[in-house]
VODREN-70922 format. One record per residue (C-alpha): residue number from 1; residue in three letters; x, y, z. Coordinates in steps of 0.1 Angstrom, whole numbers, always signed. Layout:
BEGIN
k;r;X;Y;Z
NUM;ALA;X;Y;Z;
...
This chain:
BEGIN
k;r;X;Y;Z
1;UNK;+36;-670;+611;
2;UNK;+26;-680;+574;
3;UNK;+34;-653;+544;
4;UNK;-13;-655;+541;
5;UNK;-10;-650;+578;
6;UNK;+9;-621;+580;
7;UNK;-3;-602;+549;
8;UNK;-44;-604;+569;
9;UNK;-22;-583;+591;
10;UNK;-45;-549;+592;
11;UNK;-17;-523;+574;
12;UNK;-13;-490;+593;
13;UNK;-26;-464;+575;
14;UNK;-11;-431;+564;
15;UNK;-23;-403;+583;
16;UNK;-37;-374;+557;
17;UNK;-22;-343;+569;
18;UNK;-45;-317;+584;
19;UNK;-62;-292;+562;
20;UNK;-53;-255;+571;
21;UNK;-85;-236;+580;
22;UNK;-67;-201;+585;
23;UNK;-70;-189;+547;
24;UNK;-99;-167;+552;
25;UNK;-84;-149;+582;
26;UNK;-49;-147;+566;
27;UNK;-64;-132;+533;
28;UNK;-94;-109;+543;
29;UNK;-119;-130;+525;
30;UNK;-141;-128;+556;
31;UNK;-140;-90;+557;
32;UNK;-139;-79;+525;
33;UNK;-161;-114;+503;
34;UNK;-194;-95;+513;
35;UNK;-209;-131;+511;
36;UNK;-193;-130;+475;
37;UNK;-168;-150;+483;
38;UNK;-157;-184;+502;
39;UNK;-128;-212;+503;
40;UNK;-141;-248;+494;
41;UNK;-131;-275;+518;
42;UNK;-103;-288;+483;
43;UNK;-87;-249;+492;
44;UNK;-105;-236;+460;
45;UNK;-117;-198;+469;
46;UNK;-155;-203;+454;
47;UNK;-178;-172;+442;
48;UNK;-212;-171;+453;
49;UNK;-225;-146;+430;
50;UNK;-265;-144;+443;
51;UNK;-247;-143;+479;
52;UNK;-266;-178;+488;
53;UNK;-241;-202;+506;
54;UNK;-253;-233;+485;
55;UNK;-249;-216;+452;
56;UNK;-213;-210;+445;
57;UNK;-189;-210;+415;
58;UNK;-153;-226;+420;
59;UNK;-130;-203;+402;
60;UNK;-101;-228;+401;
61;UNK;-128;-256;+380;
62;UNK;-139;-224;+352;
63;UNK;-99;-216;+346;
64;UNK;-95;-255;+343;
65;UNK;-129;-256;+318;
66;UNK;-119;-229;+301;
67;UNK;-82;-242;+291;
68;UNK;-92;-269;+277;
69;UNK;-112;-250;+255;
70;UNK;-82;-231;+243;
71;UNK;-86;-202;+265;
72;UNK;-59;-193;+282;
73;UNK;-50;-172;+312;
74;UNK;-48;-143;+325;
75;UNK;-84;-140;+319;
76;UNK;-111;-119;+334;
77;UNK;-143;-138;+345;
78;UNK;-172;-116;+353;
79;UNK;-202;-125;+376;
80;UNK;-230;-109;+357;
81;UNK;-255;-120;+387;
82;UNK;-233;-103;+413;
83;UNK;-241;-69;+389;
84;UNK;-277;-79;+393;
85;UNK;-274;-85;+430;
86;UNK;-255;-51;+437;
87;UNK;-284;-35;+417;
88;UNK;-308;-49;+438;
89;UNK;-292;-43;+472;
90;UNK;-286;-4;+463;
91;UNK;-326;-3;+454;
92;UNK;-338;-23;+481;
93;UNK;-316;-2;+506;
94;UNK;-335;+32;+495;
95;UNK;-370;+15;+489;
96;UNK;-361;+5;+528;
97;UNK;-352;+39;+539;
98;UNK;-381;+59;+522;
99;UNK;-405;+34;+534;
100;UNK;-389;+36;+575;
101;UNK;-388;+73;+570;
102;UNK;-421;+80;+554;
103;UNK;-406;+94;+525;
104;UNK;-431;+108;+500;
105;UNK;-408;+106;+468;
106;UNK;-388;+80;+449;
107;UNK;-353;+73;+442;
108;UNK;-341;+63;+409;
109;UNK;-306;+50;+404;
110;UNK;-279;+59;+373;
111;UNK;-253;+40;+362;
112;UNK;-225;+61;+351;
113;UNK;-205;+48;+318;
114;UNK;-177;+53;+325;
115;UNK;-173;+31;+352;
116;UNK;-172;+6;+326;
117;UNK;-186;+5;+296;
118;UNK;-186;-33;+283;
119;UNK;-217;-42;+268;
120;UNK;-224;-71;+289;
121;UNK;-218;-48;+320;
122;UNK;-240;-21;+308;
123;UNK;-266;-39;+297;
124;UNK;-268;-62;+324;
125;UNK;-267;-37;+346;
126;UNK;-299;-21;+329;
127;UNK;-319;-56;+327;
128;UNK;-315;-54;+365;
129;UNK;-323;-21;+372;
130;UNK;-355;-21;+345;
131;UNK;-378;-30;+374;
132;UNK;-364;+0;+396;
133;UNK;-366;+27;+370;
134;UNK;-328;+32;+371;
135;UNK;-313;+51;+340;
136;UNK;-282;+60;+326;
137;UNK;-251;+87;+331;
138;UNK;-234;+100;+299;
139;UNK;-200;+120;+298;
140;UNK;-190;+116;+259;
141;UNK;-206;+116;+228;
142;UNK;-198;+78;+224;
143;UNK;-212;+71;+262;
144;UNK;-245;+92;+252;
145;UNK;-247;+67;+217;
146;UNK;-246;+39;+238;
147;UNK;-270;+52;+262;
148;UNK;-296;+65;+239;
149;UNK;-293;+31;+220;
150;UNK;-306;+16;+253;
151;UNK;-343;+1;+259;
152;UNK;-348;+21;+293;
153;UNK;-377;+18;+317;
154;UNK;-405;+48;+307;
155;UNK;-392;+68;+345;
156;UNK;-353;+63;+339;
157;UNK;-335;+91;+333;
158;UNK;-300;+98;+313;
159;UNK;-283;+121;+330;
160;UNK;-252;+143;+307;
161;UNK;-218;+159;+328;
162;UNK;-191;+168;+314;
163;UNK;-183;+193;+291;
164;UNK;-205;+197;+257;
165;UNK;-202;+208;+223;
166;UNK;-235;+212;+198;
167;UNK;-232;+180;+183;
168;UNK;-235;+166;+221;
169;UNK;-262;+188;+229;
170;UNK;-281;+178;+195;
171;UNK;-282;+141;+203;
172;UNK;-296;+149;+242;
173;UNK;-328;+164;+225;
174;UNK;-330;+141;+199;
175;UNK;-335;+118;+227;
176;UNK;-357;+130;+243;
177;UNK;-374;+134;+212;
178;UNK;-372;+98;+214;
179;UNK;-395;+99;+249;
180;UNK;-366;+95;+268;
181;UNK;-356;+120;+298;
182;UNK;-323;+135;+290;
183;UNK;-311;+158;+313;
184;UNK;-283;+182;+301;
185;UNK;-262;+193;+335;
186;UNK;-245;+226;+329;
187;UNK;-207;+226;+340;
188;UNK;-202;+263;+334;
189;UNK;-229;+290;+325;
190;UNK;-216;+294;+292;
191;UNK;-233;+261;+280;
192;UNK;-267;+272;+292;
193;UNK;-266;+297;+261;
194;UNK;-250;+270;+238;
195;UNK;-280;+246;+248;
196;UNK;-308;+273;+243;
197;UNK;-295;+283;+211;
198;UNK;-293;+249;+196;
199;UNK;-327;+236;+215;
200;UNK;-344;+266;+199;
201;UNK;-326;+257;+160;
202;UNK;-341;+224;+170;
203;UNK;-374;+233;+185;
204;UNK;-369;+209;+215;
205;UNK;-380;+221;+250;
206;UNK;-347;+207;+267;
207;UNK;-340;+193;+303;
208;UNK;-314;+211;+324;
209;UNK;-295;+204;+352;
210;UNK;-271;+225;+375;
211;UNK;-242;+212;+393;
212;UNK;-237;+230;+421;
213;UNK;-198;+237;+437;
214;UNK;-203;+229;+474;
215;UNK;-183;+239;+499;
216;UNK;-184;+201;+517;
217;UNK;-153;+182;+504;
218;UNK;-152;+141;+504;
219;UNK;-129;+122;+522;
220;UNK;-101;+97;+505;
221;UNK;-77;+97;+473;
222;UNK;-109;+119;+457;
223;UNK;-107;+147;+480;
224;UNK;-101;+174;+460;
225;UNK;-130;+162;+433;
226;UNK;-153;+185;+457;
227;UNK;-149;+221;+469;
228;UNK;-142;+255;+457;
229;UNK;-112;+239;+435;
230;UNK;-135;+214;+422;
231;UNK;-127;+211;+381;
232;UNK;-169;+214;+376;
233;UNK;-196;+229;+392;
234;UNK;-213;+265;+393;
235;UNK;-209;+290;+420;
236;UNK;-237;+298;+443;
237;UNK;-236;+334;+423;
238;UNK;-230;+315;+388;
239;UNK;-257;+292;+395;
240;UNK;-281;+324;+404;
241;UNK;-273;+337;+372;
242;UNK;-284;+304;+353;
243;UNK;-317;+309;+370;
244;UNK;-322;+348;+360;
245;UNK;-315;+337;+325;
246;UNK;-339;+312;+320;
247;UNK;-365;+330;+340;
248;UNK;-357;+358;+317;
249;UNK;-360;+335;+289;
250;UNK;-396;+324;+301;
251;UNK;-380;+289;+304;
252;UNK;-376;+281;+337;
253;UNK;-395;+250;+338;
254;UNK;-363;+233;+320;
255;UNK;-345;+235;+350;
256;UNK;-353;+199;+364;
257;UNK;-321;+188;+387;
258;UNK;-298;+199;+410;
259;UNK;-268;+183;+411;
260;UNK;-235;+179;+435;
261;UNK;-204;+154;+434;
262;UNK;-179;+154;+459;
263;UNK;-160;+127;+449;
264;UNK;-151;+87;+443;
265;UNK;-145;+65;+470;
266;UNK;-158;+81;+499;
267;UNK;-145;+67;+530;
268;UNK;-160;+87;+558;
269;UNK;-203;+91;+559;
270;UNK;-197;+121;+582;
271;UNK;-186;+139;+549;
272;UNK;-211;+123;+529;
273;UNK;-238;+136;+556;
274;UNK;-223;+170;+554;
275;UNK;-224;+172;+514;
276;UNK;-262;+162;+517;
277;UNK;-269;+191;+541;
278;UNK;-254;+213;+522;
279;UNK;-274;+205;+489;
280;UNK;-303;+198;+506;
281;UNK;-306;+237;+515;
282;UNK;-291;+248;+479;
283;UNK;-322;+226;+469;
284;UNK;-345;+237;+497;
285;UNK;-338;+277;+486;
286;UNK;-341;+270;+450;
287;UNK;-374;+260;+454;
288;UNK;-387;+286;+474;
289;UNK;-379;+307;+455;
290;UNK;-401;+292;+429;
291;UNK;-379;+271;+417;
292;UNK;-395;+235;+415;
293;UNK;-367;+215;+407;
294;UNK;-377;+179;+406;
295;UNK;-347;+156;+411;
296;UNK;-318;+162;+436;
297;UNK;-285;+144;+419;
298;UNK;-261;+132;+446;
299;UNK;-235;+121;+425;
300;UNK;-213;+93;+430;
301;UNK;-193;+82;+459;
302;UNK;-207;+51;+476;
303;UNK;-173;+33;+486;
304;UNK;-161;-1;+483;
305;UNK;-149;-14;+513;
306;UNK;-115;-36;+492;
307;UNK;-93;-44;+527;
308;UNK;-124;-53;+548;
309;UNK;-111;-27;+574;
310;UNK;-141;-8;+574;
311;UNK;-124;+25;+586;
312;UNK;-120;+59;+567;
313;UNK;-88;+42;+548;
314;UNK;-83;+53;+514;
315;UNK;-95;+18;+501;
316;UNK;-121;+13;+528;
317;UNK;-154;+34;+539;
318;UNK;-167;+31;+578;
319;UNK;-207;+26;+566;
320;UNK;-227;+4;+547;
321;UNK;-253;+10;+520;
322;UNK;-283;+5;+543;
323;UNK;-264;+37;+562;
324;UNK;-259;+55;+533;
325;UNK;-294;+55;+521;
326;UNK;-311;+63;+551;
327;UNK;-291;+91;+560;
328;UNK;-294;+106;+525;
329;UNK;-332;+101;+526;
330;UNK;-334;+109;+563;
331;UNK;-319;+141;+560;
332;UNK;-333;+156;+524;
333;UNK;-368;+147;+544;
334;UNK;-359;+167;+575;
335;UNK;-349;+199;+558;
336;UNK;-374;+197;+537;
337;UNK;-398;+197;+564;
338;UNK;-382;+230;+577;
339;UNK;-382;+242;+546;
340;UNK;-417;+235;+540;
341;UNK;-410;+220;+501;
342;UNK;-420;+191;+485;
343;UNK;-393;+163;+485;
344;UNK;-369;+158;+453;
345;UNK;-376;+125;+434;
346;UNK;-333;+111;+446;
347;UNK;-313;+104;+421;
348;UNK;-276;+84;+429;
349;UNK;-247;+78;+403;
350;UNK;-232;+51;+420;
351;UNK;-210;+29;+399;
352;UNK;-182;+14;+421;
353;UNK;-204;+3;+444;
354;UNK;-226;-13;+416;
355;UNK;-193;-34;+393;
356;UNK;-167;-36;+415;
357;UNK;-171;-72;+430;
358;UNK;-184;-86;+395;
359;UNK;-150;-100;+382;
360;UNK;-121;-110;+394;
361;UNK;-88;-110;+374;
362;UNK;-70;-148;+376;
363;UNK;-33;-154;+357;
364;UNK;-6;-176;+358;
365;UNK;+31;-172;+376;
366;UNK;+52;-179;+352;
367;UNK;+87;-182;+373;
368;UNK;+99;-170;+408;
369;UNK;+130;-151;+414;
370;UNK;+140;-163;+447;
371;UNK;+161;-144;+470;
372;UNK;+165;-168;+492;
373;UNK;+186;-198;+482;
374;UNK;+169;-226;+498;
375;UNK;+183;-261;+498;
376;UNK;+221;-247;+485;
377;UNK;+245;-259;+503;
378;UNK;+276;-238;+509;
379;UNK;+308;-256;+514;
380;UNK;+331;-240;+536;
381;UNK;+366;-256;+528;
382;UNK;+397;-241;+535;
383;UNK;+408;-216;+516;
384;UNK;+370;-196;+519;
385;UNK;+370;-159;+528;
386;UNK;+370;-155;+565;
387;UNK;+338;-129;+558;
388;UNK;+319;-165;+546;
389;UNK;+331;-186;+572;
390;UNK;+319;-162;+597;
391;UNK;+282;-158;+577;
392;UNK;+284;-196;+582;
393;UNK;+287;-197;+619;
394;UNK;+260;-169;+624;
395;UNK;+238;-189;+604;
396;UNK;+242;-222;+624;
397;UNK;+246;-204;+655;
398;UNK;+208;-183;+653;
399;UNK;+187;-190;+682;
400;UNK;+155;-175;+694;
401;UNK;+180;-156;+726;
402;UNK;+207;-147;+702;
403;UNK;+183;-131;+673;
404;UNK;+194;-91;+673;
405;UNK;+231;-99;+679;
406;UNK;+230;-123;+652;
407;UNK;+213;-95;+629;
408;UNK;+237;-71;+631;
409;UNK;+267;-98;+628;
410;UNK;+251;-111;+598;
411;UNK;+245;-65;+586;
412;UNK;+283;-60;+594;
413;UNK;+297;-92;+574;
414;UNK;+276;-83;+540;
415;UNK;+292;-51;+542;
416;UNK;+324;-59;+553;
417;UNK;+319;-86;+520;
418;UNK;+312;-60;+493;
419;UNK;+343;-39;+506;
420;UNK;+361;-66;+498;
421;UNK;+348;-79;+471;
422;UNK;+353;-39;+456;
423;UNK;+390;-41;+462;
424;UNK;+395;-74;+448;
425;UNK;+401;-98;+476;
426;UNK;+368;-121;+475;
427;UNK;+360;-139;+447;
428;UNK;+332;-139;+425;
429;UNK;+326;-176;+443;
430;UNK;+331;-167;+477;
431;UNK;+310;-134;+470;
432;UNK;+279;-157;+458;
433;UNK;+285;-182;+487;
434;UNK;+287;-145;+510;
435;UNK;+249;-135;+499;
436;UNK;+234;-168;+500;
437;UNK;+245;-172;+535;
438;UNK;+232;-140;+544;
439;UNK;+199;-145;+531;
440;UNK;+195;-174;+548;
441;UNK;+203;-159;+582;
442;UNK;+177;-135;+573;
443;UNK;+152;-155;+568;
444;UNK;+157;-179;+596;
445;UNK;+154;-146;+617;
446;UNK;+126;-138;+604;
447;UNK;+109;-177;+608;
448;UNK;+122;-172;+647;
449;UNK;+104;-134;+652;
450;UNK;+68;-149;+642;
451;UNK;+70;-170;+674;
452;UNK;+78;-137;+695;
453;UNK;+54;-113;+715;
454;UNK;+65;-83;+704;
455;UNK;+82;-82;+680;
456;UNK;+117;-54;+671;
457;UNK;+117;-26;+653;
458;UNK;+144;-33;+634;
459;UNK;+124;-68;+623;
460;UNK;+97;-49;+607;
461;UNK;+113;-49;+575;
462;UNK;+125;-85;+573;
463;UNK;+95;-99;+557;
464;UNK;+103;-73;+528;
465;UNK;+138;-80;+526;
466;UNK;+134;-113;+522;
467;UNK;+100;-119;+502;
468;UNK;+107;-137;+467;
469;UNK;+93;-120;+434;
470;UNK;+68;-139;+416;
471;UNK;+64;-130;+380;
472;UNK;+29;-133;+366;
473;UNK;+21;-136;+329;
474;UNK;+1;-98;+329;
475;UNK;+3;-63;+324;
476;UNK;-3;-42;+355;
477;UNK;-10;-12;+334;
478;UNK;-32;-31;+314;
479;UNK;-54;-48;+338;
480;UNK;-54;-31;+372;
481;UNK;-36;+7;+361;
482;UNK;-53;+19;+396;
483;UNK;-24;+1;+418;
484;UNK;+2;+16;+397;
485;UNK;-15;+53;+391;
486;UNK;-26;+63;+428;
487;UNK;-17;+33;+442;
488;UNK;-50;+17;+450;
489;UNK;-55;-16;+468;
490;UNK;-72;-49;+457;
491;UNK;-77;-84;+474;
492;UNK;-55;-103;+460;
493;UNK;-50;-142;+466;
494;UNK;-42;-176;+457;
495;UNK;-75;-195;+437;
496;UNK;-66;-228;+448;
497;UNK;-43;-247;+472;
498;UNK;-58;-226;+497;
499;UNK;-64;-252;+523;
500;UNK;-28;-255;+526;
501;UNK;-5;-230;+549;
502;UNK;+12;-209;+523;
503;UNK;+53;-211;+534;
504;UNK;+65;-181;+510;
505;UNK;+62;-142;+508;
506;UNK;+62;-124;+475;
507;UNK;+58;-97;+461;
508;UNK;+47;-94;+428;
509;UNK;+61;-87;+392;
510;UNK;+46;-86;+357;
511;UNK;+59;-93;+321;
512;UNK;+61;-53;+308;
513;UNK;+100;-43;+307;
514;UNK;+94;-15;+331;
515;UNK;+104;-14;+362;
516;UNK;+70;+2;+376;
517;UNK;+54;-31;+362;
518;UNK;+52;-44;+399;
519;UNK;+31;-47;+431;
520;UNK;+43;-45;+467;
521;UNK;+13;-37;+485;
522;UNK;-14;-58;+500;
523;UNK;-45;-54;+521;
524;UNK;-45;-57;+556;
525;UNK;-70;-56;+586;
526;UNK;-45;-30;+602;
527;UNK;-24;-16;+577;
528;UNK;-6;-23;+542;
529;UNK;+14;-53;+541;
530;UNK;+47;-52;+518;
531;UNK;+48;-88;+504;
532;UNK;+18;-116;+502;
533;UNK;+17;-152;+517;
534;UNK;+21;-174;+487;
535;UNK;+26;-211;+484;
536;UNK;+59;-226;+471;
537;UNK;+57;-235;+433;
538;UNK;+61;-270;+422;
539;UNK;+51;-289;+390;
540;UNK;+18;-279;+383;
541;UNK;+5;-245;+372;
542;UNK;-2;-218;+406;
543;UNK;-29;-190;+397;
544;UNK;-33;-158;+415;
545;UNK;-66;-138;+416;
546;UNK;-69;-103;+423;
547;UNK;-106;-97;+434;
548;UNK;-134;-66;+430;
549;UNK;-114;-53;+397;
550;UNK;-148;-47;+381;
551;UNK;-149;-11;+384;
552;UNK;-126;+15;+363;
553;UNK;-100;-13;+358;
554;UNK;-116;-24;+320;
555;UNK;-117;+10;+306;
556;UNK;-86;+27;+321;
557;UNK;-61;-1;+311;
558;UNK;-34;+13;+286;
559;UNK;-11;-4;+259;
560;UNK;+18;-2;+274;
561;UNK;+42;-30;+253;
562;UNK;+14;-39;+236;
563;UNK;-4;-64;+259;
564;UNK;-36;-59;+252;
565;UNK;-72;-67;+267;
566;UNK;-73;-102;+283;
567;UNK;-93;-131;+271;
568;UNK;-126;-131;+292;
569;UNK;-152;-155;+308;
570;UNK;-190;-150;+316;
571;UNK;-198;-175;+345;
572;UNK;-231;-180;+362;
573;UNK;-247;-208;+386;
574;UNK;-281;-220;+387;
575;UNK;-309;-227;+411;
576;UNK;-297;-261;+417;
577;UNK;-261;-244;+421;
578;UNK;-247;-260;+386;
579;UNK;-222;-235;+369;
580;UNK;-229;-224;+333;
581;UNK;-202;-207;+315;
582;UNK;-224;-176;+291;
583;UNK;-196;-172;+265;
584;UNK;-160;-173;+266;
585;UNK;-145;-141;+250;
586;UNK;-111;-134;+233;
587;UNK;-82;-110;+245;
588;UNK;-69;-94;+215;
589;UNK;-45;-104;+195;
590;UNK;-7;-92;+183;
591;UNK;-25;-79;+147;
592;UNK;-54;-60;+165;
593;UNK;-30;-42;+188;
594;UNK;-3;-32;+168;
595;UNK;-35;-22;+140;
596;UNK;-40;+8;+170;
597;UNK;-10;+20;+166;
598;UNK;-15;+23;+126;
599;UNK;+7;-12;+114;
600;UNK;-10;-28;+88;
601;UNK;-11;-66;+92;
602;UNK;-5;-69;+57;
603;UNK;+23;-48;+54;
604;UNK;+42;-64;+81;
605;UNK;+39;-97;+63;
606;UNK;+51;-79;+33;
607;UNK;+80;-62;+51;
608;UNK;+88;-95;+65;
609;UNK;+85;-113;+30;
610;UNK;+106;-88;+9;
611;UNK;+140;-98;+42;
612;UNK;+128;-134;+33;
613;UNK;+135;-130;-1;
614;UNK;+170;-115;+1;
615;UNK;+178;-133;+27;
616;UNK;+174;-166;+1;
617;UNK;+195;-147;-29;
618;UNK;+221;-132;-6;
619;UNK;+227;-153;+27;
620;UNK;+215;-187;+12;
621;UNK;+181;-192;+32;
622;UNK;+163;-220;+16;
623;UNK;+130;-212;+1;
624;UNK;+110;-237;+20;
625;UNK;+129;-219;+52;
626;UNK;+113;-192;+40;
627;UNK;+80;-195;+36;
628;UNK;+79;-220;+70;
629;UNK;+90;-183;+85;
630;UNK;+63;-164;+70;
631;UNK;+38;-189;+81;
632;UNK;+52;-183;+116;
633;UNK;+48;-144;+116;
634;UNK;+15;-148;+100;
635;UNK;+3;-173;+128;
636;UNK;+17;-151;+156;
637;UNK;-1;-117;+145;
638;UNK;-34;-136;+152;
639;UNK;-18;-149;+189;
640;UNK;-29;-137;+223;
641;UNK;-3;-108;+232;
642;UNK;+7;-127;+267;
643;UNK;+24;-160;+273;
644;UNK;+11;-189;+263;
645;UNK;+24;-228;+275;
């Protein structure tokens, strides 16, 4: 056969190997994404922020976009339409229920500060909830500023908790001076007096509203928020004597809204059911006894289902929002009926519900501490501690039969190693050799107990022991302070490479020098995994994104060594289901952070100057050495506080 002949010879081709299709199962995205979220079929997980299948954002392509811009990670990117479309589901779920239960009042929705308080949160939060009448809640004098700043719709409301001073009170009636409807809640009856005195100085007719101490209690991490130990609330004899005072003070019209709050995150609807109830009557008797309170406050609550287990788990809830709305209407209808009352216009201060799904937090592992020693070979020779060559013939003796003995061979040798090792017969090389054998046996173990039935006890552990520690380049305190306060779970995954079988565990480490700067727990359909599937690292850049951090997370992060906030993104996607990036926003940088803690920029460049300069007379520096060094400090006060490549 000629050399033309044999190269028409058809070549066989190279079989592309098969793309993983487990990713959503092994990370939840199918029971917590809410339609939010998807994995594209390049193993890019994709944000749908409208919920619509063909309109979908691929996170891994904005972190890419945004990079080459300068922007570096960890960066938050928010969703503002899935702000717009949680505004919308919340309304259209109690427009639903009063309309299936013949409900002759209204519901109006307020989004509590708090929550978060960016600007492009709160105000696209507003813009949505314009055409629903939904209004503000206010617990500060700088959360009423912003709130009174706001262009509302003519039937929101702002409602005011919290404690107040008369400086507080003065700006409620100057707003509703300003047409809007402010309400001031009362906390304790000693306010009522401070808010008459000051309305009367003023000669504003204010709004008032009383939060009520139920006995119900919520469910979850919360708990205690409700209750006769609640921190706020009135008695049922305190709030009586609210009542006789303004009826004594001819002023009982002021009294517009009763109000409850049993907690956040509440996982179980029987409690939620029970709280309603019991303020259904408090507002039932109120009015019969010719007290026509007009809106009946609910309070916050509505959960956020973040492992997708849709149980009464701390970071689950066992209903939906439909369920939650009709049961509040449905019920405030029936005992008003028995009451014989008119119905309250409903009033909810939902704000996990509303801003948790609308950003997701993506950053960049910077190195992995391995604890298993993969691809070292130990050489046994000779003259090797017998404790090593015996970890060596565990390891190559494992076998799916042989797995406990070989576990507690492999337990007894370590131990019988660091004896040794403490009374000075192994060496510092045979003591090395000694751990990475062990590990190794551990985690082939491990690999052999995935194939079994059922699998030990004493296994349950291994995929702890054994996970590596991938350091990220953030702050946990900073960004997600809920894991490490009260120990609250988020879906957190890969962005990309996600149609390949992850071969790893970790757990996961950030770039603070404490040692709580860490996270080692994950979601899971049936309980709380210890370490995380993650893929092995290799030349290019691996990002990890921890999901539904849009609620709390921005305003509770602290400065702890100075990271500060993270650069962010504003990403939406069109009809046609093009992605636009809004704006691209800085993180602060080293001279902002350090300016909160009262260090002038300027006089650290002049501290730094006046070493400079002795360091030239006394230790021979040369002047262009010098000022090449100044440069240098004065460029890195205006860096990003985290890593950058």
């Amino acid at each position: 056969m000629s050399h033309a002949e044999k190269s028409k010879k058809p070549q066989k081709k190279t079989r592309a190997p098969e793309k993983w299709s487990e990713a959503e199962k092994l990370y939840g995205i199918e029971n917590w994404g809410k339609d939010y979220f998807s994995v594209s079929d390049e193993g890019n997980l994709l944000v749908h922020p409208t919920r619509e299948a063909h309109r979908s954002i691929d996170l891994k392509a904005v972190v890419d976009e945004v990079a080459l811009r300068g922007t570096a990670t960890p960066i938050v990117v928010r969703f503002p339409q899935i702000l717009e479309s949680a505004v919308r589901e919340l309304n259209e779920a109690f427009k639903k229920a009063i309309k299936e239960f013949d409900y002759d009042g209204v519901y109006r929705g307020v989004f509590p500060i708090k929550v978060n308080q960016k600007k492009v949160v709160v105000k696209e939060i507003i813009d949505a909830g314009r055409r629903y009448g939904s209004g503000l809640e206010a617990g500060s004098k700088p959360e009423l500023l912003a709130a009174l700043s706001q262009e509302l719709s003519p039937e929101a409301i702002i409602t005011t908790n919290g404690y107040k001073d008369e400086a507080f009170i003065r700006l409620a009636l100057h707003g509703i001076q300003m047409g809007k409807t402010v309400i001031l809640t009362l906390e304790k009856v000693s306010e009522l007096h401070r808010i008459l005195e000051v309305a009367k100085k003023r000669g504003v007719a204010p709004l008032i509203g009383v939060r009520a101490k139920l006995d119900a209690r919520g469910s979850g991490k919360w708990a205690k928020s409700g209750g006769e130990s609640a921190k706020f609330g009135l008695t049922t004899t305190e709030l009586l004597e609210a009542v006789e005072i303004l009826k004594q003070r001819k002023m009982l019209d002021s009294l517009v809204m009763l109000h409850f709050h049993i907690g956040s995150q509440i996982t179980d609807i029987r409690k939620i059911k029970a709280a309603i109830k019991e303020a259904g009557r408090v507002y039932s008797k109120l009015n019969r006894s010719g007290v026509e309170i007009k809106y009946l406050n609910l309070g916050g609550g509505l959960g956020v289902d973040y492992d997708g287990s849709k149980t009464v788990f701390d970071s689950s809830m066992n209903y939906t929002v439909q369920e939650y709305a009709n049961d509040v209407v449905y019920t405030i209808k029936t005992i008003c009926e028995e009451e014989e009352v008119p119905v309250p216009t409903l009033v909810t201060e939902s704000g996990r519900a509303v801003t948790a799904y609308h950003s997701v937090l993506v950053t960049n592992v910077l190195d992995v501490s391995d604890r298993i020693e993969q691809g070292r070979v130990v050489k046994i020779t000779g003259d090797v501690n017998h404790v090593v060559r015996e970890l060596s013939e565990t390891l190559s003796s494992i076998t799916s039969k042989n797995i406990r003995e070989s576990y507690h061979d492999a337990l007894q040798y370590k131990e019988e190693l660091f004896t040794l090792f403490n009374l000075g017969y192994v060496s510092l090389e045979d003591r090395s050799k000694g751990e990475i054998l062990f590990w190794n046996v551990c985690d082939k173990i491990r690999r052999l107990v995935k194939g079994l039935k059922e699998v030990p006890e004493e296994f349950e552990d291994l995929d702890m022991m054994v996970a590596d520690k991938y350091v990220l380049n953030f702050s946990v305190f900073q960004s997600i302070p809920d894991s490490w306060a009260i120990d609250q779970l988020f879906p957190i995954l890969p962005i990309h490479r996600l149609r390949e079988k992850p071969s790893e565990i970790g757990t996961l480490a950030d770039i603070t020098c404490d040692s709580d700067g860490k996270i080692e727990k994950f979601i899971d359909l049936r309980d709380i995994r210890e370490a995380l599937p993650l893929h092995t690292m290799n030349k290019d850049p691996y990002f990890i994104g921890f999901c539904l951090v849009g609620a709390y997370q921005d305003v509770l992060g602290d400065l702890h060594n100075l990271f500060g906030e993270v650069n962010e993104v504003l990403a939406v996607v069109d009809e046609s289901g093009r992605t636009r990036l809004q704006d691209v926003l800085p993180g602060e940088s080293c001279a902002r952070v350090l300016e909160y803690m009262n260090f002038d920029r300027q006089e650290i460049l002049g501290g730094v100057w006046n070493q400079l300069r002795k360091a030239t007379e006394k230790r021979g520096l040369k002047e262009s050495e010098a000022k090449a060094i100044a440069k240098d400090f004065d460029t890195a006060l205006s860096r990003y506080t985290y890593l950058e490549e």
